[in-house]
C-alpha positions as CSV (number, residue, x, y, z in Angstrom):
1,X,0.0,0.0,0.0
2,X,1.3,3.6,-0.5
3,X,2.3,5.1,2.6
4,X,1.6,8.8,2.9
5,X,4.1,10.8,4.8
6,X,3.2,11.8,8.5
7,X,2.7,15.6,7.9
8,X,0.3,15.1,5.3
9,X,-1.8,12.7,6.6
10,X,-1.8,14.9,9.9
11,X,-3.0,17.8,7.5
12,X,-5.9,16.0,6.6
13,X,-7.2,16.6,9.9
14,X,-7.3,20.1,9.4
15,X,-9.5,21.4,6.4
16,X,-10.3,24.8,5.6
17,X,-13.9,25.9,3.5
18,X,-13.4,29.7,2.8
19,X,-16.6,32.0,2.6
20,X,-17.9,34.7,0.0
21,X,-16.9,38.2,0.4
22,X,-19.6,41.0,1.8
23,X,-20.6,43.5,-0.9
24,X,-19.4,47.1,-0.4
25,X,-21.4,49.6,1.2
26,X,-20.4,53.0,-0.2
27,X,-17.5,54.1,-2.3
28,X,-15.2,54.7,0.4
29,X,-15.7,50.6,1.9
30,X,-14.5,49.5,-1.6
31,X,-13.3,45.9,-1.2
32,X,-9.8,45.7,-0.7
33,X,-8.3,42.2,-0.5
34,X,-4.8,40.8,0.8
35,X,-4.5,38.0,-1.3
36,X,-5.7,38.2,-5.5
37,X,-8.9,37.6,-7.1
38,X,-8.0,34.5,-7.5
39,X,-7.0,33.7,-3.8
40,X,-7.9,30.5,-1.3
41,X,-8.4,33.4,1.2
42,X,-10.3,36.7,0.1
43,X,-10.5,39.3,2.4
44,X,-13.0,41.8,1.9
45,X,-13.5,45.1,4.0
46,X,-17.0,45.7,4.2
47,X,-16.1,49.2,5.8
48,X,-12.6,49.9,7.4
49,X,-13.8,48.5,10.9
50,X,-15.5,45.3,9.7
51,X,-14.1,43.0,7.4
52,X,-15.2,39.4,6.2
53,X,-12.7,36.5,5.0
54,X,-14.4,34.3,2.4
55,X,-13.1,30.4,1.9
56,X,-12.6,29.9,-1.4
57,X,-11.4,26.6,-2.7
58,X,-14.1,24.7,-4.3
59,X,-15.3,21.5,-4.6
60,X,-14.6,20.7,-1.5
61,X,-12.5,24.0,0.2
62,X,-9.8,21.7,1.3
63,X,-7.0,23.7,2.8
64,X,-3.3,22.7,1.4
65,X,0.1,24.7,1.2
66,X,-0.8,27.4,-1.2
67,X,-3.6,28.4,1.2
68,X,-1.3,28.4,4.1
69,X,0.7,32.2,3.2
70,X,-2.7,33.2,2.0
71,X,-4.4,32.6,5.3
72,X,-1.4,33.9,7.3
73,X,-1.6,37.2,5.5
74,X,-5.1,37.5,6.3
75,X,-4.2,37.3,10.0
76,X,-1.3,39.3,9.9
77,X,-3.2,42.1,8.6
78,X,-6.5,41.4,11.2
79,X,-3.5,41.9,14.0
80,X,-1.9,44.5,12.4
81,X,-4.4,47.2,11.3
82,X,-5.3,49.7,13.3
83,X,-9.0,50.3,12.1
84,X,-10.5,46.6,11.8
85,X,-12.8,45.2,15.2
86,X,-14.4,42.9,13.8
87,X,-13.9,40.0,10.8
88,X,-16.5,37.4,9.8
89,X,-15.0,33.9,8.4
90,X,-17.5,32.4,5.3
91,X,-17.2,30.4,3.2
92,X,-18.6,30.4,-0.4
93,X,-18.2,27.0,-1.6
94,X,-21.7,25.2,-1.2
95,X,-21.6,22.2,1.4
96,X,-18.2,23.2,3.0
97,X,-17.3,25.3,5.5
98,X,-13.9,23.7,5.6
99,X,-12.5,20.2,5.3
100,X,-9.0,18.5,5.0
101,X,-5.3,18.9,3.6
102,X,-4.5,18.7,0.1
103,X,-2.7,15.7,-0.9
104,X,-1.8,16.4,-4.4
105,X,1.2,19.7,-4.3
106,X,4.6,18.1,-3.7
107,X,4.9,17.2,0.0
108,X,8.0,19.5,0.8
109,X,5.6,22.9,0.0
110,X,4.2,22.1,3.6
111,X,7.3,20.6,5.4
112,X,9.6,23.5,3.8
113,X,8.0,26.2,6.0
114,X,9.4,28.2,8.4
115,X,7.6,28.3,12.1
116,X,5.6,31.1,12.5
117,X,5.9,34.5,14.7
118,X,5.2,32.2,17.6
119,X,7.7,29.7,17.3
120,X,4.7,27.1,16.7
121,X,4.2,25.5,13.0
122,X,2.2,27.5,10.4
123,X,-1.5,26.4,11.4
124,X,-1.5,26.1,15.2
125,X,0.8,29.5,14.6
126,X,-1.8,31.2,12.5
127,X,-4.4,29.7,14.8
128,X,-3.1,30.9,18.3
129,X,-2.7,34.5,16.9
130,X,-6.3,34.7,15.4
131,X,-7.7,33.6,18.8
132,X,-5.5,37.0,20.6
133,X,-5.8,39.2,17.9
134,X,-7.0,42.8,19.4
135,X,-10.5,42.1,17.6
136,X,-13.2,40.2,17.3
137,X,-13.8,36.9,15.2
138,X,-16.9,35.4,14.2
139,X,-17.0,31.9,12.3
140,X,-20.2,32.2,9.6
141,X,-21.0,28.1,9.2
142,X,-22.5,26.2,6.5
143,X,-21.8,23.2,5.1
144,X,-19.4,20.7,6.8
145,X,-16.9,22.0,9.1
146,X,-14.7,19.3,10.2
147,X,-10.7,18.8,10.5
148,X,-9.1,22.7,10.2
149,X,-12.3,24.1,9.1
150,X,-13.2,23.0,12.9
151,X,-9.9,24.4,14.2
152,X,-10.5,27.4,12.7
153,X,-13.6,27.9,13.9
154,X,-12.6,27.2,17.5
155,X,-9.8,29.8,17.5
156,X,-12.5,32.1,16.3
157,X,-14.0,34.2,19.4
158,X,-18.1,33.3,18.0
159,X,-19.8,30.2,16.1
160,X,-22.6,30.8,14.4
161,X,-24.6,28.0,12.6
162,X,-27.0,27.4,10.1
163,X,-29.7,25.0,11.7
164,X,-30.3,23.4,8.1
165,X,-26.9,23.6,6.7
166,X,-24.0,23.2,9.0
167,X,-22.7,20.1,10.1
168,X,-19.7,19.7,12.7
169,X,-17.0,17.2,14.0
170,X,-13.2,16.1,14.2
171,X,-13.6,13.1,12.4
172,X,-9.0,12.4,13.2
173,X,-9.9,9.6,15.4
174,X,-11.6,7.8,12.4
175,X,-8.3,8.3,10.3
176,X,-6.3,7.1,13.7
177,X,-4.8,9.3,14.1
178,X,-4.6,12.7,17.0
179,X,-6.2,16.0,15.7
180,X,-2.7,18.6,15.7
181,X,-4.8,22.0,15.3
182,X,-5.6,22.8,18.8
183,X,-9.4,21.1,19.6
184,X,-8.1,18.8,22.6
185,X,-7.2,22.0,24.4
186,X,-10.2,24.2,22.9
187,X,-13.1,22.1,23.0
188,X,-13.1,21.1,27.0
189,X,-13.2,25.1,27.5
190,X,-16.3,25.2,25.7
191,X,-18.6,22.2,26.5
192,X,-16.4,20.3,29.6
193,X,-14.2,17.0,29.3
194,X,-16.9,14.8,28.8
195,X,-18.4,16.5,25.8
196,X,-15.2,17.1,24.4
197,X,-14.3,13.7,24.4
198,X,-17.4,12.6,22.8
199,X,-16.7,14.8,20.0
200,X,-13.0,13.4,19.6
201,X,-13.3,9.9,20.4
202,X,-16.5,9.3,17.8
203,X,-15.1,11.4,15.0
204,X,-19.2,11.5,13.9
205,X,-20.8,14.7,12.8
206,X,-23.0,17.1,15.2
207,X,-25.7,19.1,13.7
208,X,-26.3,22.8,14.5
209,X,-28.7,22.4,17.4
210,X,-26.6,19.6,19.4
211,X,-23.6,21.9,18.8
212,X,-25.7,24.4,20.0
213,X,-26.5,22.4,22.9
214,X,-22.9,21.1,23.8
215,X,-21.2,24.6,23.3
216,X,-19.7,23.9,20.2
217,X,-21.3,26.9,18.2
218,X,-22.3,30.5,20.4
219,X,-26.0,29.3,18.5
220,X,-27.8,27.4,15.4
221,X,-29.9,29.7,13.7
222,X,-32.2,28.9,10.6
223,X,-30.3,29.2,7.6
224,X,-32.8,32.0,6.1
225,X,-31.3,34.1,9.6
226,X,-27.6,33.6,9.4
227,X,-27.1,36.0,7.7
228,X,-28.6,39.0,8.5
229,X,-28.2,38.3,12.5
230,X,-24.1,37.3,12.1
231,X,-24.1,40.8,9.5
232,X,-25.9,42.9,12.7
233,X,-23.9,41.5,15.3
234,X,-20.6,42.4,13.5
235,X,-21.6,45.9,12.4
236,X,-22.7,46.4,16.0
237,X,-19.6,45.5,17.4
238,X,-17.8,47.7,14.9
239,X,-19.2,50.7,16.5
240,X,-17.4,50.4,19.8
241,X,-14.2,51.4,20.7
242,X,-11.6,49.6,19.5
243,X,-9.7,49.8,22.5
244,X,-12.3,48.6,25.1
245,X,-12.8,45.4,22.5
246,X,-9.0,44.8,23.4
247,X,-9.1,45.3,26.4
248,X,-12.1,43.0,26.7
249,X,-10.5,40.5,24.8
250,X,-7.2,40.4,26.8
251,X,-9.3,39.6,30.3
252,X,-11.4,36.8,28.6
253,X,-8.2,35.2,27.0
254,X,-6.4,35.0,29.9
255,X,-8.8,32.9,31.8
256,X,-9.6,31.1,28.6
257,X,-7.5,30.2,26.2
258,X,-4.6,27.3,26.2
259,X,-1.5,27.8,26.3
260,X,1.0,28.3,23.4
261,X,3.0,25.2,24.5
262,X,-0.1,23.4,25.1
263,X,-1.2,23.5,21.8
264,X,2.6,23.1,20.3
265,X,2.3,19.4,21.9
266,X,-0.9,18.9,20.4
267,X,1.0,19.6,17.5
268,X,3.3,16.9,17.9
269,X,1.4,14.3,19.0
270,X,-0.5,14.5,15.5
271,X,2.6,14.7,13.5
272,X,3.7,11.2,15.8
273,X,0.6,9.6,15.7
274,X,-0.2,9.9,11.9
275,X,2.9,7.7,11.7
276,X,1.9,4.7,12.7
277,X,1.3,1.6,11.0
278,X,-2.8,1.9,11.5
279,X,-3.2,5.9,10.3
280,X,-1.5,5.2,7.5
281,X,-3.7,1.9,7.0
282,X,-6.9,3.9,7.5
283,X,-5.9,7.2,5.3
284,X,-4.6,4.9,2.3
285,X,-7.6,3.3,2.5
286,X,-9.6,6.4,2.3
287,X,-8.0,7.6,-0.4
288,X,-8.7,4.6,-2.4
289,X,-12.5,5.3,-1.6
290,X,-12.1,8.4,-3.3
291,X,-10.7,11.4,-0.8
292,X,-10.5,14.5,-2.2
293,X,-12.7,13.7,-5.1
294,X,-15.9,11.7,-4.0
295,X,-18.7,14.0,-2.7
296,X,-20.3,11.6,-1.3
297,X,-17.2,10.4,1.2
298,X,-16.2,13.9,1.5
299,X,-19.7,14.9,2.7
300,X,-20.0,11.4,5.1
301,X,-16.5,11.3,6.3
302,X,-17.2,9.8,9.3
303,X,-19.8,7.5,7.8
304,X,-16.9,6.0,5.5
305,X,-13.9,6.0,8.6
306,X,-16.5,4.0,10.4
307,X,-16.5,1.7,7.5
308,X,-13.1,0.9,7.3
309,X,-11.6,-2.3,9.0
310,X,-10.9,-2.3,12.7
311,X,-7.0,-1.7,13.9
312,X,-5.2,-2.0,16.6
């Protein structure tokens, strides 16, 4: 069987969907974006204080190691400017919020890269500094949201679901290997250990309204609602201070968030566990079943990891 090498297979885990852009309100909120038209990542400020990041990789918004300087520039400019409060992740890619790794670029694109400002690797990097970011984040989410689509969406400061649409989960377990983009730390902060677990040691799919009710989303709206309600929230945030929001943000982090080094051993423990004999069993096996270009299996991931043979 092929064997797939330990980062990749670890990257899998951590999909990312990416949303549409907002339209422009007047002339002087002209979109402005940091990546090109053509990006993974499209940032769009809807007016200088409120900007929205659309997902943009279709079929299946996969996340891979183009997307990877695309995303960090995003952030780097959500830390950095001195206007923005508030940025609303989408994505416009129907039935994906955010899924899996990109096999198919040669695998030294992603092992090439330097750590990040942090001293973590890109993704938990990118991933810590979006959650302490001097604004506020709001994840937008439709479609499936499992893997880094998950990730990203717990190092955002909001969920918000679509009751008809969104689905959510960290389906790792069912690969066998550990999820490396920071849920093990963020999840029991939002919905206890027991909860957590449930959602890690199943690898199944939760719907809006039992994410809702475990903590895993802020709350499941219907679909028809999403929009406008996630739209008023961030336009009322954007007209507060900008320092109280830090300010704000600075005393919740500090009694909520994990630790940097925390999350760096998450980190590791993926990249070791996606090594073994049995993940790479389980992912080859996967890909065989049509990963990355099956609709079907993408949209039933955990359906088809329950499938596969048992291993020890």
């Amino acid at each position: 069987m092929k064997t797939f090498h330990p980062l990749a297979c670890a990257l899998v885990a951590a999909g990312i969907a990416l949303a549409a852009p907002a339209q422009a309100q007047a002339q002087d909120t002209a979109p402005a974006r940091v990546t090109d038209a053509d990006g993974q990542v499209r940032l769009t400020r809807v007016t200088p204080e409120y900007w929205r990041v659309t997902l943009h990789n279709p079929p299946f918004n996969i996340f891979g190691p183009g997307t990877t300087p695309q995303l960090n520039k995003v952030v780097t400019a959500i830390e950095t400017d001195p206007q923005v409060k508030v940025v609303v992740f989408e994505s416009d890619v129907p039935g994906f919020f955010m899924t899996h790794y990109d096999f198919a670029p040669p695998l030294t694109e992603t092992t090439g890269m330097a750590v990040g400002r942090t001293g973590l690797p890109p993704l938990p990097d990118m991933l810590v500094r979006l959650s302490k970011a001097p604004v506020v984040s709001i994840a937008e989410l439709r479609g499936r949201t499992t893997g880094v689509g998950s990730e990203l969406s717990l190092a955002c400061d909001m969920r918000f679901a679509s009751r008809e649409k969104a689905m959510l989960s960290q389906f790792e377990i069912g690969a066998g290997f550990v999820p490396g983009g920071g849920p093990s730390a963020r999840l029991p902060r939002l919905m206890g250990r027991g909860r957590a677990l449930e959602v890690l040691m199943t690898g199944t799919y939760f719907d809006a309204d039992l994410a809702e009710r475990y903590g895993y989303v802020n709350r499941a709206l219907p679909d028809a609602q999403l929009d406008p309600f996630v739209d008023a929230m961030a336009r009322r945030i954007a007209g507060f201070p900008k320092q109280t929001i830090a300010d704000i943000k600075r005393l919740v982090d500090a009694s909520s968030l994990p630790a940097d080094a925390q999350l760096g051993k998450e980190w590791q423990t993926f990249l070791d566990s996606v090594q073994r004999p049995a993940a790479q069993a389980r992912i080859g096996e996967l890909m065989k079943a049509g990963l990355q270009s099956n609709v079907e299996l993408e949209s039933h991931l955990d359906v088809h990891t329950g499938k596969l043979p048992p291993t020890d």
